[in-house]
Backbone bond lengths (Angstrom), bond angles and torsions (degrees), N, CA, C in turn:
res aa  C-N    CA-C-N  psi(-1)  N-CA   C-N-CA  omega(-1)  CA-C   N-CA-C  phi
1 X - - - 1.455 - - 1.525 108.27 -
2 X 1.393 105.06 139.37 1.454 110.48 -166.55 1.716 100.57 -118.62
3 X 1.777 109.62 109.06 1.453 111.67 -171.09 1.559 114.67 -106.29
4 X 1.456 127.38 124.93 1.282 113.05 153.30 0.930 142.69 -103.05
5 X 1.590 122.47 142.73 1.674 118.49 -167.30 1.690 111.87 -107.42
6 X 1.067 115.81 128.50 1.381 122.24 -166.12 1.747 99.69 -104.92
7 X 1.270 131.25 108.47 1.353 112.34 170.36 1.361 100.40 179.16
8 X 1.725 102.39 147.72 1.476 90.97 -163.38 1.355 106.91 -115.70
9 X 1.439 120.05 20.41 1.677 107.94 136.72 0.856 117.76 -61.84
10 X 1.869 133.37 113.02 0.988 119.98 148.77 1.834 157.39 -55.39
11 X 1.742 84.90 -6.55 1.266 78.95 157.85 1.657 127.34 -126.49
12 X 1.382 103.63 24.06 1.130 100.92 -176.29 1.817 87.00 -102.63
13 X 1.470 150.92 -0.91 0.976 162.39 -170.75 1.878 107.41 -93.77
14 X 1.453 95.77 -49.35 1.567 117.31 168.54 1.573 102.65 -47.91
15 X 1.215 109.22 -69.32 1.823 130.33 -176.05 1.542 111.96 -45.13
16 X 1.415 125.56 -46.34 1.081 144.72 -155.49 1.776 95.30 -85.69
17 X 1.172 106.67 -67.00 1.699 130.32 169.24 1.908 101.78 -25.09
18 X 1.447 96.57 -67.93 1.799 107.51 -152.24 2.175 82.28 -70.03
19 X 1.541 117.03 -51.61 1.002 90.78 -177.37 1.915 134.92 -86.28
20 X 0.868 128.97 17.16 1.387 140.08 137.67 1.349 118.16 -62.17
21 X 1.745 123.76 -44.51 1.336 99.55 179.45 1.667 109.88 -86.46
22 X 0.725 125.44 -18.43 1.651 139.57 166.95 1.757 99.66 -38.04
23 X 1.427 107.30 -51.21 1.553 118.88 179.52 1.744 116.63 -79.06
24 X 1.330 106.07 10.66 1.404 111.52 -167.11 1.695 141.83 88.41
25 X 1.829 93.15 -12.83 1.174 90.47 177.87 1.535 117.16 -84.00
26 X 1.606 120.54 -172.05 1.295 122.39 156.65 1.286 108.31 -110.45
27 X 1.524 96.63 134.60 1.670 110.93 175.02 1.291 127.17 -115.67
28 X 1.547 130.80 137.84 1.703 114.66 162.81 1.255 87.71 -121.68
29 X 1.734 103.06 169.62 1.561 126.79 173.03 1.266 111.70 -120.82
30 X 1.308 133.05 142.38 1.294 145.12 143.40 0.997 123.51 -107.15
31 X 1.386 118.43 140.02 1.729 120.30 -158.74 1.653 101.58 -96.26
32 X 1.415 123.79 -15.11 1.411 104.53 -178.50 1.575 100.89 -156.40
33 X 1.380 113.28 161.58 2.002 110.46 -175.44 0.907 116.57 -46.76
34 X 1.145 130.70 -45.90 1.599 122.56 -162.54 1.255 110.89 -69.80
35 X 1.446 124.94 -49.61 1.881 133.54 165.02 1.188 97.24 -57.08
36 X 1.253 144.74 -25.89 1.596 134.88 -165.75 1.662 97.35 -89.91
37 X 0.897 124.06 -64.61 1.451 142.88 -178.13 1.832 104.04 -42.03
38 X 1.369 112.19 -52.99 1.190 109.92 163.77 1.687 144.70 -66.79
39 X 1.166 95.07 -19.61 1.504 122.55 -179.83 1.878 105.54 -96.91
40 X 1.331 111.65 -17.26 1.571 114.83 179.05 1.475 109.59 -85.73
41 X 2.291 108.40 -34.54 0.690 108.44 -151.90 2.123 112.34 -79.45
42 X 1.546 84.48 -22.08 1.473 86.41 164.18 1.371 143.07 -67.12
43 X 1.268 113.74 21.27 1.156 128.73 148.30 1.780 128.39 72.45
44 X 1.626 89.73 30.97 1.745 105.20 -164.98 1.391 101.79 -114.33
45 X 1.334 142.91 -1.75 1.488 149.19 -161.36 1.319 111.60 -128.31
46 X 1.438 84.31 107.88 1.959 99.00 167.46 1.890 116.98 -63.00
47 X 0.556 139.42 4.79 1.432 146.49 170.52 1.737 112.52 177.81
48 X 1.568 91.60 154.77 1.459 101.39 -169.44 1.645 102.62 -130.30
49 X 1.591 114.47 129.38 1.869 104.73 -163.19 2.314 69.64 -124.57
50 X 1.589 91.87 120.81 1.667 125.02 -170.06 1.305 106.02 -112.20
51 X 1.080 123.14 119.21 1.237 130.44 162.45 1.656 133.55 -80.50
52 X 0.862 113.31 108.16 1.663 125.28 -157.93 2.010 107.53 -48.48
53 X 0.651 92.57 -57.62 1.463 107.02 -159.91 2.163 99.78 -111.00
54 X 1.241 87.65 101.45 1.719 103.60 -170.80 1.678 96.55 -143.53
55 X 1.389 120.14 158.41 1.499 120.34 163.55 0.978 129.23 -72.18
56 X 1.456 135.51 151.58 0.847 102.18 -170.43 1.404 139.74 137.21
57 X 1.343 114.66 -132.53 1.563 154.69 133.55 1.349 127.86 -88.17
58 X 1.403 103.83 59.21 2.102 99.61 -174.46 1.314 117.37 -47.36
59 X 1.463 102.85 -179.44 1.854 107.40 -162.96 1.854 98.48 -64.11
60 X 1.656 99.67 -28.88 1.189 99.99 -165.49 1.683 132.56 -58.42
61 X 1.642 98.27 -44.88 0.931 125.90 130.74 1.474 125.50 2.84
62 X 1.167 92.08 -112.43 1.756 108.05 174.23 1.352 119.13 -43.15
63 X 1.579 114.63 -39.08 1.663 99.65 -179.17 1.743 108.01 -85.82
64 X 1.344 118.51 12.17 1.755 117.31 176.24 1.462 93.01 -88.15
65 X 1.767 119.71 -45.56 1.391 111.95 -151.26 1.616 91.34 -76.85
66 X 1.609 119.65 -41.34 1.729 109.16 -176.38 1.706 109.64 -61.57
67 X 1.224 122.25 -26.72 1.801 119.01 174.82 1.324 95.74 -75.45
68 X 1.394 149.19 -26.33 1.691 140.20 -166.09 2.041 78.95 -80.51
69 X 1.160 116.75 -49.70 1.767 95.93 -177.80 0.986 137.38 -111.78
70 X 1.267 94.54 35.14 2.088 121.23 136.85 1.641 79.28 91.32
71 X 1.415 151.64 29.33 1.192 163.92 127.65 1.727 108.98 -12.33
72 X 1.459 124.24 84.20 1.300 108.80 -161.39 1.549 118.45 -93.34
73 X 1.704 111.39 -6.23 1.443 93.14 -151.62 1.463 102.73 -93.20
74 X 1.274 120.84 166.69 1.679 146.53 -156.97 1.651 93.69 -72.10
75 X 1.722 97.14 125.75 1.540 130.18 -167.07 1.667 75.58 -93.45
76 X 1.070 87.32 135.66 2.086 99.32 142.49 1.484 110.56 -143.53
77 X 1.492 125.97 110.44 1.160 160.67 -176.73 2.121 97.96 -60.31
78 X 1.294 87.42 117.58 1.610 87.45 152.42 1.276 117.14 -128.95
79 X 1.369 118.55 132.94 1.732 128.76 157.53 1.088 113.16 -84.67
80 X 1.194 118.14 -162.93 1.463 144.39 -158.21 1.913 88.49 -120.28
């Protein structure tokens, strides 16, 4: 399973990253929406873990414009 993490702590993105692949998965990070949004939009990632509240381009944001292009795979939302 191929996961992306959208969030622009960088080190809570770092943290998240090292422990998913630790668990077997593959992970990338993007530090802010617009790189996240683009990197989701290519269409290689079984789930996407979004961070709500970013500059910007919030999580919110980004997961309306990836559902406007039929972008299907499973959002998981993080808050604060």
């Amino acid at each position: 399973m191929r996961i992306l993490i959208i969030e622009d702590e960088k080190l809570l993105a770092d943290s998240l990253k090292a422990l998913l692949e630790q668990n077997g998965f593959e992970a990338d990070a993007a530090c802010d929406g617009k790189t996240g949004e683009y990197y989701a939009a290519l269409g290689i990632y079984d789930l996407l873990i979004l961070d709500v509240m970013m500059p910007g381009r919030d999580g919110y944001e980004v997961a309306r414009r990836l559902r406007e292009r039929r972008m299907e795979m499973p959002i998981l939302m993080l808050t604060a």
